[in-house]
mmCIF file of the N, C-alpha and C atoms, coordinates in Angstrom:
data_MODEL
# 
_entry.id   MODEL 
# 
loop_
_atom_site.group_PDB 
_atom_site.id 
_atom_site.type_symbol 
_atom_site.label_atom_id 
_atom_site.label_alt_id 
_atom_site.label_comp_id 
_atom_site.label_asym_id 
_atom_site.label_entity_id 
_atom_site.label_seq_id 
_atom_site.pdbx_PDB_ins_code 
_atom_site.Cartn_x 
_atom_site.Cartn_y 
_atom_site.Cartn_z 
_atom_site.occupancy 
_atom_site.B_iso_or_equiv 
_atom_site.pdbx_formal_charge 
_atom_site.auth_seq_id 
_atom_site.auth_comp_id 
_atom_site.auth_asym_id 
_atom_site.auth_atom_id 
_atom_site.pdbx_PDB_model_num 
ATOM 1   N N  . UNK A 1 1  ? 115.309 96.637  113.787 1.00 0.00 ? 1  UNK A N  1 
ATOM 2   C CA . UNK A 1 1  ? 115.323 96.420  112.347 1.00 0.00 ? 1  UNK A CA 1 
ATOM 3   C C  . UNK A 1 1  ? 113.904 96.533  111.817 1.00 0.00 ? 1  UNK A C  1 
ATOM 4   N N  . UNK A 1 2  ? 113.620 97.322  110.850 1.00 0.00 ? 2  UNK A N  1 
ATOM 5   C CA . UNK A 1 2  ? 112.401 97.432  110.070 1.00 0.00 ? 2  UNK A CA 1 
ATOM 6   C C  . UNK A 1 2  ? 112.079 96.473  109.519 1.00 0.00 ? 2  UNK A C  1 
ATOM 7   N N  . UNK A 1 3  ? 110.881 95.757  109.467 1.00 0.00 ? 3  UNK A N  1 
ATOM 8   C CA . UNK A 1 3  ? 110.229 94.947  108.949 1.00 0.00 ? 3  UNK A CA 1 
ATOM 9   C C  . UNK A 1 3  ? 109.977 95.178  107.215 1.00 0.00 ? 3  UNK A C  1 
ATOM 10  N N  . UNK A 1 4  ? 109.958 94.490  106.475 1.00 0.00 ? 4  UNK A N  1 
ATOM 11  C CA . UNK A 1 4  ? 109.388 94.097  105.002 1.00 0.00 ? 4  UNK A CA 1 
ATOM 12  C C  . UNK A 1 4  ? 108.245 94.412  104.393 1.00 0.00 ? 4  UNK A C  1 
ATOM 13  N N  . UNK A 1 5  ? 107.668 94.854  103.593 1.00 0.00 ? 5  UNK A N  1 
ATOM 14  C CA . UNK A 1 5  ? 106.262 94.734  102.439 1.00 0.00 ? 5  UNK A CA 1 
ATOM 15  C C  . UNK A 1 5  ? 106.702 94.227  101.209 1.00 0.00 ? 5  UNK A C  1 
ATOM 16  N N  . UNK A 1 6  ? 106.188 93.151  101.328 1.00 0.00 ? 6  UNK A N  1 
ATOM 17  C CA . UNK A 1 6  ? 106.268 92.698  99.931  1.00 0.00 ? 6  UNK A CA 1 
ATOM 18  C C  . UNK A 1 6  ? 105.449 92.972  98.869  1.00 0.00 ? 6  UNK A C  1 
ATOM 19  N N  . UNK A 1 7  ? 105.370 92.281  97.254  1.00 0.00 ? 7  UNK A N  1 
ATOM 20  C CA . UNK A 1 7  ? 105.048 93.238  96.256  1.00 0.00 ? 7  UNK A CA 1 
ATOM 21  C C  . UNK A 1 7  ? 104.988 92.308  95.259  1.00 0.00 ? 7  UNK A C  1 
ATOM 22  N N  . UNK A 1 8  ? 104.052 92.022  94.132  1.00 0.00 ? 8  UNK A N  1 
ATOM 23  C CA . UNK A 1 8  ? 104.089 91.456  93.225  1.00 0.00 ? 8  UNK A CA 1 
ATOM 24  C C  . UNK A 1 8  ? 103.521 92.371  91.853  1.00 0.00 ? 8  UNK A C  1 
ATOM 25  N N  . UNK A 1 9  ? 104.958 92.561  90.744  1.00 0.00 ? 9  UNK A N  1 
ATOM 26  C CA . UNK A 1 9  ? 104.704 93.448  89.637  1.00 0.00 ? 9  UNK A CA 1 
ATOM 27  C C  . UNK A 1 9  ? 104.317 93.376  88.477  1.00 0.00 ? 9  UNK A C  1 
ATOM 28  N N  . UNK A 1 10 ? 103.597 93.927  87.703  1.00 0.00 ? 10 UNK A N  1 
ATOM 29  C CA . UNK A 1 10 ? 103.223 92.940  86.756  1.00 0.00 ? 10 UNK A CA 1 
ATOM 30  C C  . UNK A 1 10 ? 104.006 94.302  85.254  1.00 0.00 ? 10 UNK A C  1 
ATOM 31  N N  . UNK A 1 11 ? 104.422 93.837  84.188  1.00 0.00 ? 11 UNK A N  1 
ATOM 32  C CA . UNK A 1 11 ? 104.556 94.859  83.268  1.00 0.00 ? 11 UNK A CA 1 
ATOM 33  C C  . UNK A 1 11 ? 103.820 94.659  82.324  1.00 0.00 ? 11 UNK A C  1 
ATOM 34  N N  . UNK A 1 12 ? 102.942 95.596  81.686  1.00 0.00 ? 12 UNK A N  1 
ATOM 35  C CA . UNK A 1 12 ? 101.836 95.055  80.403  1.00 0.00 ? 12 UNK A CA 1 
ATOM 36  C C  . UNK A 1 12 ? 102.705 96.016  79.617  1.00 0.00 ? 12 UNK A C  1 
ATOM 37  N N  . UNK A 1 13 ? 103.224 95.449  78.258  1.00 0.00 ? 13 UNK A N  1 
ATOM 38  C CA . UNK A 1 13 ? 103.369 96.673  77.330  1.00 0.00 ? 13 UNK A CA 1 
ATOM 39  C C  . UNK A 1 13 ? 102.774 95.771  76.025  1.00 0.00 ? 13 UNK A C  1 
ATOM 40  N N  . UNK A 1 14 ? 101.962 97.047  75.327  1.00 0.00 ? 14 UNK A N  1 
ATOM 41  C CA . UNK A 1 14 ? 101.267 96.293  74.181  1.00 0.00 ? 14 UNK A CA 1 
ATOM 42  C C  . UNK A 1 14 ? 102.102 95.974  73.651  1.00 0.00 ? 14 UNK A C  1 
ATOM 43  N N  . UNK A 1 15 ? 101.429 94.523  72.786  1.00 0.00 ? 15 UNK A N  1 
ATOM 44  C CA . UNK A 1 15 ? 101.731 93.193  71.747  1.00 0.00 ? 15 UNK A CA 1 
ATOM 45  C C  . UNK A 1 15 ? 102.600 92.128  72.495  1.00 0.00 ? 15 UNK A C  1 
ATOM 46  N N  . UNK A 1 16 ? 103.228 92.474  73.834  1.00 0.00 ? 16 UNK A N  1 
ATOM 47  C CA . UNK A 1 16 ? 104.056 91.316  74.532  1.00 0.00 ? 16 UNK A CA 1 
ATOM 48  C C  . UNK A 1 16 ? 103.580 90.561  75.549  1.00 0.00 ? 16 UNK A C  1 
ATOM 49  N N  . UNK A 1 17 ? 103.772 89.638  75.887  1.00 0.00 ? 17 UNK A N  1 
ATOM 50  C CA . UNK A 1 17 ? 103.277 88.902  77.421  1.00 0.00 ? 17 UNK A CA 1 
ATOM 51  C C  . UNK A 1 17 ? 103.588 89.481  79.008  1.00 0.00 ? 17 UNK A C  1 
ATOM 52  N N  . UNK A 1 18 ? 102.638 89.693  79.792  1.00 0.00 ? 18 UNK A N  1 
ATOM 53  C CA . UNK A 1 18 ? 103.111 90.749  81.018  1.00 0.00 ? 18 UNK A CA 1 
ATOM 54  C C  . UNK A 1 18 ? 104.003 90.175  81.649  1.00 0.00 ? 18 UNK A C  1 
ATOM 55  N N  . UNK A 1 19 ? 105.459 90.559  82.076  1.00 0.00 ? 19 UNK A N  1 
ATOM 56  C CA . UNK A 1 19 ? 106.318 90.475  82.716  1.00 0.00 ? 19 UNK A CA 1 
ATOM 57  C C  . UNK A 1 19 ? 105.848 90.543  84.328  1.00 0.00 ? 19 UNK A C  1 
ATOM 58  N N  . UNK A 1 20 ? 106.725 89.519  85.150  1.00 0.00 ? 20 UNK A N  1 
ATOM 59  C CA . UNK A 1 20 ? 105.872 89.389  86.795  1.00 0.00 ? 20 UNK A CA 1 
ATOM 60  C C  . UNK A 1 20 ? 107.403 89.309  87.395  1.00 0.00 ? 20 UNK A C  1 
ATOM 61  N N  . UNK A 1 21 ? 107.450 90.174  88.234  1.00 0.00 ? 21 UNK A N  1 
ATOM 62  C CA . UNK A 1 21 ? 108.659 90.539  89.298  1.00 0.00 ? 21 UNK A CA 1 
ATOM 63  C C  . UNK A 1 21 ? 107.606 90.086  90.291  1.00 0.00 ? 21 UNK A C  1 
ATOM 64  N N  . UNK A 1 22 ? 108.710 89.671  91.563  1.00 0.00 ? 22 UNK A N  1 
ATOM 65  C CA . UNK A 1 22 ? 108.065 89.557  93.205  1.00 0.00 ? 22 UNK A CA 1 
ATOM 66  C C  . UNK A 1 22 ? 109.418 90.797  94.054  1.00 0.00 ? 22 UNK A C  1 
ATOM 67  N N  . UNK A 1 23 ? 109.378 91.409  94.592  1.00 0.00 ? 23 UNK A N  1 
ATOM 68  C CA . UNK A 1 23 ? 110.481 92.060  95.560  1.00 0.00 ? 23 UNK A CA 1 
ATOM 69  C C  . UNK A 1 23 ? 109.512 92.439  97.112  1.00 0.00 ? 23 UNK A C  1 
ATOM 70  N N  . UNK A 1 24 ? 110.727 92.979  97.091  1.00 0.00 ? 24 UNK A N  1 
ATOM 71  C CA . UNK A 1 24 ? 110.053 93.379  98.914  1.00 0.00 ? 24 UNK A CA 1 
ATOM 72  C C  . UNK A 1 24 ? 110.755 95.396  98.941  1.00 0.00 ? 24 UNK A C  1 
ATOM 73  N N  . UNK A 1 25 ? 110.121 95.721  99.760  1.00 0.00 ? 25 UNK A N  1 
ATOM 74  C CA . UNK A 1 25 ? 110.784 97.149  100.164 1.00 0.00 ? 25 UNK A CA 1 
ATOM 75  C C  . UNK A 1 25 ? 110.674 96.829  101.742 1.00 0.00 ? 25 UNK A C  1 
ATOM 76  N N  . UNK A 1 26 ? 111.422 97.761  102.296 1.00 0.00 ? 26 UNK A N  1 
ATOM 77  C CA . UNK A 1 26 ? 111.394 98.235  103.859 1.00 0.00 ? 26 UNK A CA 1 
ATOM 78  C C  . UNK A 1 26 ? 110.912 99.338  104.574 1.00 0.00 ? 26 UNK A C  1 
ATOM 79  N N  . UNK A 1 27 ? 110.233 98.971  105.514 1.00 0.00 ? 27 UNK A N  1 
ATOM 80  C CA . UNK A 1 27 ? 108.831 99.831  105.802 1.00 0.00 ? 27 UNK A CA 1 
ATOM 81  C C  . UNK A 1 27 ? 109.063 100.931 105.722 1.00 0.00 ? 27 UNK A C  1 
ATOM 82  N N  . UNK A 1 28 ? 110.427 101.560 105.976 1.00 0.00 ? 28 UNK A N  1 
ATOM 83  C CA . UNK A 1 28 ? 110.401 102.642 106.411 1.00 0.00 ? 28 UNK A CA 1 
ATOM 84  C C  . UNK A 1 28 ? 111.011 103.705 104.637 1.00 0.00 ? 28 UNK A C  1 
ATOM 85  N N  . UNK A 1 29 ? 110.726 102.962 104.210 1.00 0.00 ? 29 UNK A N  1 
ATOM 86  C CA . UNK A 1 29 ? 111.027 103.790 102.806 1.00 0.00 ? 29 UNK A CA 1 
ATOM 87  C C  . UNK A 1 29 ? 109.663 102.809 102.043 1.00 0.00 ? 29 UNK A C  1 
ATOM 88  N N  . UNK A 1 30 ? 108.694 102.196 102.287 1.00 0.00 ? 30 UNK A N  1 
ATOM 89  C CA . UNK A 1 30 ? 107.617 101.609 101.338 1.00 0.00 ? 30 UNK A CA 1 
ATOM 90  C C  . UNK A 1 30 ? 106.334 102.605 100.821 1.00 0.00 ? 30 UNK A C  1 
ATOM 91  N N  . UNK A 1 31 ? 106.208 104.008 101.569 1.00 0.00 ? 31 UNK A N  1 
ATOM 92  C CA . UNK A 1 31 ? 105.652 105.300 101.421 1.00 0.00 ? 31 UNK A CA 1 
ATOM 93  C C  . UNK A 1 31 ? 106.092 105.820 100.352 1.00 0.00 ? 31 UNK A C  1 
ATOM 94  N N  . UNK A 1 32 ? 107.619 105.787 99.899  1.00 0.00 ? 32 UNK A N  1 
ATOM 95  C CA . UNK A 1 32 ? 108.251 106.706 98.911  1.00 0.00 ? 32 UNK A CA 1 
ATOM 96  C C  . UNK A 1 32 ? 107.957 106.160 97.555  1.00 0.00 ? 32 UNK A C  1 
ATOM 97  N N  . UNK A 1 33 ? 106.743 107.363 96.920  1.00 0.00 ? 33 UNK A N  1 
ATOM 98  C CA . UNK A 1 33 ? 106.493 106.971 95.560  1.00 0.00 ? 33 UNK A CA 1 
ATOM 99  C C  . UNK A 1 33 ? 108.011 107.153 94.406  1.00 0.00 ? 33 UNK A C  1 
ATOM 100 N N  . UNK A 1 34 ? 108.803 108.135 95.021  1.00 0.00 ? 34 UNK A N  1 
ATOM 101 C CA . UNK A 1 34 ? 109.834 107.911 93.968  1.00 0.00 ? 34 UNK A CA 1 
ATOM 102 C C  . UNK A 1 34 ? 111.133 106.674 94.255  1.00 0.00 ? 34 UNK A C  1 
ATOM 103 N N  . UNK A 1 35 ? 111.163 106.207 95.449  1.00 0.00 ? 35 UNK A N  1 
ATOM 104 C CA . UNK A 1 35 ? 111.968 105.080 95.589  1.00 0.00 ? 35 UNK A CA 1 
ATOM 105 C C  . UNK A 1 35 ? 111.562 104.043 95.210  1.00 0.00 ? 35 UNK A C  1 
ATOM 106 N N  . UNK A 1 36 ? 109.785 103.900 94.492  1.00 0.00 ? 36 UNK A N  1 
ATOM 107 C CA . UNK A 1 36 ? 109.502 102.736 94.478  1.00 0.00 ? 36 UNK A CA 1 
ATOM 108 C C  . UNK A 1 36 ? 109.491 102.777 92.428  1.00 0.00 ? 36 UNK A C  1 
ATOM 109 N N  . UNK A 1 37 ? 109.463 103.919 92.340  1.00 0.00 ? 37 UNK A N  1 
ATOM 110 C CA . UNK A 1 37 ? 109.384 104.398 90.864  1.00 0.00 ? 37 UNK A CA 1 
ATOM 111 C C  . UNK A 1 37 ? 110.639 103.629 90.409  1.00 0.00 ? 37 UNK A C  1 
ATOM 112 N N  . UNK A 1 38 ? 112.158 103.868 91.179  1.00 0.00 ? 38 UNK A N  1 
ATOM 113 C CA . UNK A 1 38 ? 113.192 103.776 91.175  1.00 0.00 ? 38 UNK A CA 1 
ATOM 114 C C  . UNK A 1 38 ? 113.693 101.879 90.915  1.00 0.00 ? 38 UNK A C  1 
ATOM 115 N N  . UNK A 1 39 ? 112.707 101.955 91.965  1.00 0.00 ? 39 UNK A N  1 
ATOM 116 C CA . UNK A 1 39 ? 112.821 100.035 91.985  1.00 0.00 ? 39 UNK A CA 1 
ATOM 117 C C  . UNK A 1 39 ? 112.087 99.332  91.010  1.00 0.00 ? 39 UNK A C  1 
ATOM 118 N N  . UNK A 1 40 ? 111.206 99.830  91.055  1.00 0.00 ? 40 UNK A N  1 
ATOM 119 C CA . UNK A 1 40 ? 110.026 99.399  89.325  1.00 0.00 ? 40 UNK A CA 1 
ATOM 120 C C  . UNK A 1 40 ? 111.581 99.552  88.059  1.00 0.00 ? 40 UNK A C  1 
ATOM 121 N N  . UNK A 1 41 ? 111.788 100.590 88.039  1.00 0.00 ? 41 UNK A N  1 
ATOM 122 C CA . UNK A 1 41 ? 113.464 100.824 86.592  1.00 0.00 ? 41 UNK A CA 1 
ATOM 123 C C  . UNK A 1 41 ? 113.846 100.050 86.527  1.00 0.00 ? 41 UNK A C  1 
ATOM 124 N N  . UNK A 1 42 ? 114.607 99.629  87.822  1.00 0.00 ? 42 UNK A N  1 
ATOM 125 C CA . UNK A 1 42 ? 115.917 98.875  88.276  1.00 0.00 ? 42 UNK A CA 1 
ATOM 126 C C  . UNK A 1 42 ? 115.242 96.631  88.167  1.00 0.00 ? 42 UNK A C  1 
ATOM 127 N N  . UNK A 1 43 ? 114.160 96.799  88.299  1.00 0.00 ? 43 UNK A N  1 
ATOM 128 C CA . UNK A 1 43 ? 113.325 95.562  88.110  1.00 0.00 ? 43 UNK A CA 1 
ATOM 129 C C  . UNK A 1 43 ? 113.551 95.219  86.596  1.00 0.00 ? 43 UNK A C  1 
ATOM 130 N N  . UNK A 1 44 ? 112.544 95.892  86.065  1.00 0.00 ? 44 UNK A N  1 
ATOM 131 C CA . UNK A 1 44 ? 112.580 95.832  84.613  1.00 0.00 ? 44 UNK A CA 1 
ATOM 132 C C  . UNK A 1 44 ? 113.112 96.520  83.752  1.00 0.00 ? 44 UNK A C  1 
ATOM 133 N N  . UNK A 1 45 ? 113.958 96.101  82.894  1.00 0.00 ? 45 UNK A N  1 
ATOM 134 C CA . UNK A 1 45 ? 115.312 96.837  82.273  1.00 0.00 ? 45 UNK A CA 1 
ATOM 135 C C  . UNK A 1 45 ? 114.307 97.646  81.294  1.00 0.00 ? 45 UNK A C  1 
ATOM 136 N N  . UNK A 1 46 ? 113.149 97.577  80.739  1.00 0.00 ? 46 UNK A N  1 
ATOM 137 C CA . UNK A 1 46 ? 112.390 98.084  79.862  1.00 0.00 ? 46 UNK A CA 1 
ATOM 138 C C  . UNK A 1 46 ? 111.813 99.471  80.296  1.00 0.00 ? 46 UNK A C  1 
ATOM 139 N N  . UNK A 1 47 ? 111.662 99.301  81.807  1.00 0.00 ? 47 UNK A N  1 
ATOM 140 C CA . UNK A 1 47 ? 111.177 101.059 82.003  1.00 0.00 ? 47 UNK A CA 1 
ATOM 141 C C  . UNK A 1 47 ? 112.428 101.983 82.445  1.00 0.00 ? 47 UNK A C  1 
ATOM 142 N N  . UNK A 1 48 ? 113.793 101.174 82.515  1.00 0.00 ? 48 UNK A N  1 
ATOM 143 C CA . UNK A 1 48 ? 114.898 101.461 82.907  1.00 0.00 ? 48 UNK A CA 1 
ATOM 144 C C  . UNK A 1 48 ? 114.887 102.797 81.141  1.00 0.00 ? 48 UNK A C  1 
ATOM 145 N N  . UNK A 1 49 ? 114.724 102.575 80.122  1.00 0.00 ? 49 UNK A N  1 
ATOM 146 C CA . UNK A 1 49 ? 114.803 103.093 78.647  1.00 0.00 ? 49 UNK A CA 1 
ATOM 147 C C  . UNK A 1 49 ? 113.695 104.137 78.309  1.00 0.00 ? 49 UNK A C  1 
ATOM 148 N N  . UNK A 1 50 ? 112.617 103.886 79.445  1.00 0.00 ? 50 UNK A N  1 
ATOM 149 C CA . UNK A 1 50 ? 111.308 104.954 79.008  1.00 0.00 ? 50 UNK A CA 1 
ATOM 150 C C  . UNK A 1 50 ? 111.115 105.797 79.865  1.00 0.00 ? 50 UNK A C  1 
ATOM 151 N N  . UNK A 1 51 ? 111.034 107.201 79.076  1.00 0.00 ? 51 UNK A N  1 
ATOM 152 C CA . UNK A 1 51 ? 110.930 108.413 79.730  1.00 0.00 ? 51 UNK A CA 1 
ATOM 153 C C  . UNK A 1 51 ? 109.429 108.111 80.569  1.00 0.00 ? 51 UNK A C  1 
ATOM 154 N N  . UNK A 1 52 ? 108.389 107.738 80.574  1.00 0.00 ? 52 UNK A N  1 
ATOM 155 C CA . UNK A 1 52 ? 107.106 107.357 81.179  1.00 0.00 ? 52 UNK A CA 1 
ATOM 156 C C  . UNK A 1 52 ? 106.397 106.141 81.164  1.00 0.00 ? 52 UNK A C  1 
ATOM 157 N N  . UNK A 1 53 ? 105.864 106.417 82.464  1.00 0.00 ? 53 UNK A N  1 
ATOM 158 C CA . UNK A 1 53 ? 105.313 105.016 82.617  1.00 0.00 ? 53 UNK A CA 1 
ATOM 159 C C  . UNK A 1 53 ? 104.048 104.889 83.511  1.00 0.00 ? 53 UNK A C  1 
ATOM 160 N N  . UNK A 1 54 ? 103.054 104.357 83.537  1.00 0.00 ? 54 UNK A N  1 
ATOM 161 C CA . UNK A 1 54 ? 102.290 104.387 84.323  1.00 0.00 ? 54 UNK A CA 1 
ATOM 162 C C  . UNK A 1 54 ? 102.211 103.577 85.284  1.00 0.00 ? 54 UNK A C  1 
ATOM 163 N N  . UNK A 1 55 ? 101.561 103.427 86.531  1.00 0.00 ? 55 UNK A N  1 
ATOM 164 C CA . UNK A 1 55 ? 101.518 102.578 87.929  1.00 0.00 ? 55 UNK A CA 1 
ATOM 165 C C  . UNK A 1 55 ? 100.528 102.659 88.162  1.00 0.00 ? 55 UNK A C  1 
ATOM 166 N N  . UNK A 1 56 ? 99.608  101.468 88.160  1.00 0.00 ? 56 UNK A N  1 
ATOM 167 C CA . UNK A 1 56 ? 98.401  100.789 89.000  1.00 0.00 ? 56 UNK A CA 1 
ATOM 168 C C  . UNK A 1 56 ? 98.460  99.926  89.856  1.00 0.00 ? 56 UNK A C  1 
ATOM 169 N N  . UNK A 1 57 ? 97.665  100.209 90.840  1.00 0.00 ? 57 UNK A N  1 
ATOM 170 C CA . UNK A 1 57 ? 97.266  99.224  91.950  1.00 0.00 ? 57 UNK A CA 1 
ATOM 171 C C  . UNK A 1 57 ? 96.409  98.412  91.879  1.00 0.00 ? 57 UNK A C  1 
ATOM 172 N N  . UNK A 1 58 ? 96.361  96.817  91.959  1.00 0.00 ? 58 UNK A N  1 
ATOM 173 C CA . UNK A 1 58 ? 95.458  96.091  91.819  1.00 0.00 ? 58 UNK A CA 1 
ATOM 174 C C  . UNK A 1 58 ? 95.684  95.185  93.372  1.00 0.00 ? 58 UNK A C  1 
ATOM 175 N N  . UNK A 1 59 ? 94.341  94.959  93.847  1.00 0.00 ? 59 UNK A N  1 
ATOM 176 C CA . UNK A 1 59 ? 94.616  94.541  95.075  1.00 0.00 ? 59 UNK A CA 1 
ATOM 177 C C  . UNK A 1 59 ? 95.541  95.333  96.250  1.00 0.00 ? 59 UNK A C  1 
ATOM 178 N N  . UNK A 1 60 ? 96.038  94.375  97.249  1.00 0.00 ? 60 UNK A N  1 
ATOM 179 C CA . UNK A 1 60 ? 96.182  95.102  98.604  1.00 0.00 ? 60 UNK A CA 1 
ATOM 180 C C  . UNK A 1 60 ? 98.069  95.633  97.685  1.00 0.00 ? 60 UNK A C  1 
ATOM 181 N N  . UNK A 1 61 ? 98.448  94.496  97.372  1.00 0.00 ? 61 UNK A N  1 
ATOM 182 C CA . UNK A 1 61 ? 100.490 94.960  97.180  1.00 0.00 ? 61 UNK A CA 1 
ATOM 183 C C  . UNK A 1 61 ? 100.275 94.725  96.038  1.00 0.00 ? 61 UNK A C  1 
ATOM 184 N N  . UNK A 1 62 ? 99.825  94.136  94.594  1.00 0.00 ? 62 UNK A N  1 
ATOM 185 C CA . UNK A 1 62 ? 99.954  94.074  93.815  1.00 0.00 ? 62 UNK A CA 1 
ATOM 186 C C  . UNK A 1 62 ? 100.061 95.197  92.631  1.00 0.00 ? 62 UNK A C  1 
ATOM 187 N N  . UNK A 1 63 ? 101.218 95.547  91.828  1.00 0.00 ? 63 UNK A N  1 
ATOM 188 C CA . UNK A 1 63 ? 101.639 96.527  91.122  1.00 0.00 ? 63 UNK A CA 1 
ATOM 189 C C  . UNK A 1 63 ? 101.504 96.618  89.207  1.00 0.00 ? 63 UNK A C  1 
ATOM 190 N N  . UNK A 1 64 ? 101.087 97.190  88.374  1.00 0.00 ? 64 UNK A N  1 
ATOM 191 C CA . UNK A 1 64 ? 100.756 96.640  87.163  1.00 0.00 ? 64 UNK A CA 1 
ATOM 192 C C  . UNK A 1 64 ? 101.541 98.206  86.874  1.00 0.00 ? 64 UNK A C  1 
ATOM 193 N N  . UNK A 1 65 ? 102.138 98.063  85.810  1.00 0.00 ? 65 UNK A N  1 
ATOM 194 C CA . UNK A 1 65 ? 103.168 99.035  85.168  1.00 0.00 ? 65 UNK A CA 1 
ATOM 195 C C  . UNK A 1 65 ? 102.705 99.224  83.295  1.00 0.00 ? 65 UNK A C  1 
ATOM 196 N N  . UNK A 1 66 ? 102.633 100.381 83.041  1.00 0.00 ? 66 UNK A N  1 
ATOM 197 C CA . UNK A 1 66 ? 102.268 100.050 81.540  1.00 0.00 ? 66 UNK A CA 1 
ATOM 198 C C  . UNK A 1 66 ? 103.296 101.584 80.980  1.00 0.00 ? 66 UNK A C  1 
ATOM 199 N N  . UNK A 1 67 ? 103.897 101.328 79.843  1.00 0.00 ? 67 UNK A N  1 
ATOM 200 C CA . UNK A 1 67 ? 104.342 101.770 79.267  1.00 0.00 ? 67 UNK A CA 1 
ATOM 201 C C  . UNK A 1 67 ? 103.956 102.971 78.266  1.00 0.00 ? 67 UNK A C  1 
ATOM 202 N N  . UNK A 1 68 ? 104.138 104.147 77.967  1.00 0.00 ? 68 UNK A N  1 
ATOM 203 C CA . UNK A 1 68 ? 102.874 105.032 77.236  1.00 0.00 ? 68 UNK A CA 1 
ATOM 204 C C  . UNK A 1 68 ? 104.076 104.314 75.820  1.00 0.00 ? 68 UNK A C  1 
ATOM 205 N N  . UNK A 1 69 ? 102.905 104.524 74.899  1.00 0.00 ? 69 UNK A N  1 
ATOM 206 C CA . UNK A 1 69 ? 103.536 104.509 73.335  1.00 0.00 ? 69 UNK A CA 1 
ATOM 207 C C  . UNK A 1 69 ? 104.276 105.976 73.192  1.00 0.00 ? 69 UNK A C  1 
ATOM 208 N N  . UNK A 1 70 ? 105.457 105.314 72.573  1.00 0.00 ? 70 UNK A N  1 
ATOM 209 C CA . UNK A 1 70 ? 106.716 106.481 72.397  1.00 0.00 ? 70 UNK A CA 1 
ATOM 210 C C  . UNK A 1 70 ? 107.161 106.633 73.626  1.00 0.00 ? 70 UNK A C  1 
ATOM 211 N N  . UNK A 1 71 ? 107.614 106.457 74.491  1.00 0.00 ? 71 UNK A N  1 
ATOM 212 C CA . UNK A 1 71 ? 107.717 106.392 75.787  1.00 0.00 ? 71 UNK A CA 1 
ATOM 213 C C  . UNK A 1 71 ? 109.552 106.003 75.991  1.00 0.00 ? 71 UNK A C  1 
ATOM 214 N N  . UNK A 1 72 ? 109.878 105.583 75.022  1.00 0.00 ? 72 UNK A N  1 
ATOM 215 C CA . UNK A 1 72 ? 110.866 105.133 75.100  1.00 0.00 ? 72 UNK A CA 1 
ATOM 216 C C  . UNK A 1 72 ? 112.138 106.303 74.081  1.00 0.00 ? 72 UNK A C  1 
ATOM 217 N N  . UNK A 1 73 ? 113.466 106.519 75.378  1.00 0.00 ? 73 UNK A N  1 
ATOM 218 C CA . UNK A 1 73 ? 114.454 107.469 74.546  1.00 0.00 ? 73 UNK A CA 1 
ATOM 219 C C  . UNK A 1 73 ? 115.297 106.722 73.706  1.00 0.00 ? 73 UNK A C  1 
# 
């Protein structure tokens, strides 16, 4: 059984307070930038609605998500 990486997310979208998810992925899919794109959606119902989004790394697992203006269909 594959072991865990865990993850702490943060969502900044201007004028609101940053939203903080904790999840985990499994090692053997924690490489895949689009499975993790996928799980960032499925986290926050807000990038689940926006055509783009950006992803930063802060620290070793920590994830910060920002929203572009108009971004949303």
């Amino acid at each position: 059984m594959a072991g865990e990486v865990s993850f702490k997310a943060y969502l900044s979208t201007e004028g609101y307070n940053p939203e903080v998810r904790r999840f985990s992925l499994d090692q053997n899919v924690v490489t895949s930038f689009i499975y993790l794109k996928e799980k960032l959606r499925a986290l926050f119902p807000t990038l689940a609605r926006s055509q783009s989004f950006d992803i930063f790394w802060k620290g070793n697992f920590t994830i910060e998500q920002k929203i572009d203006k108009g971004g949303y269909s």
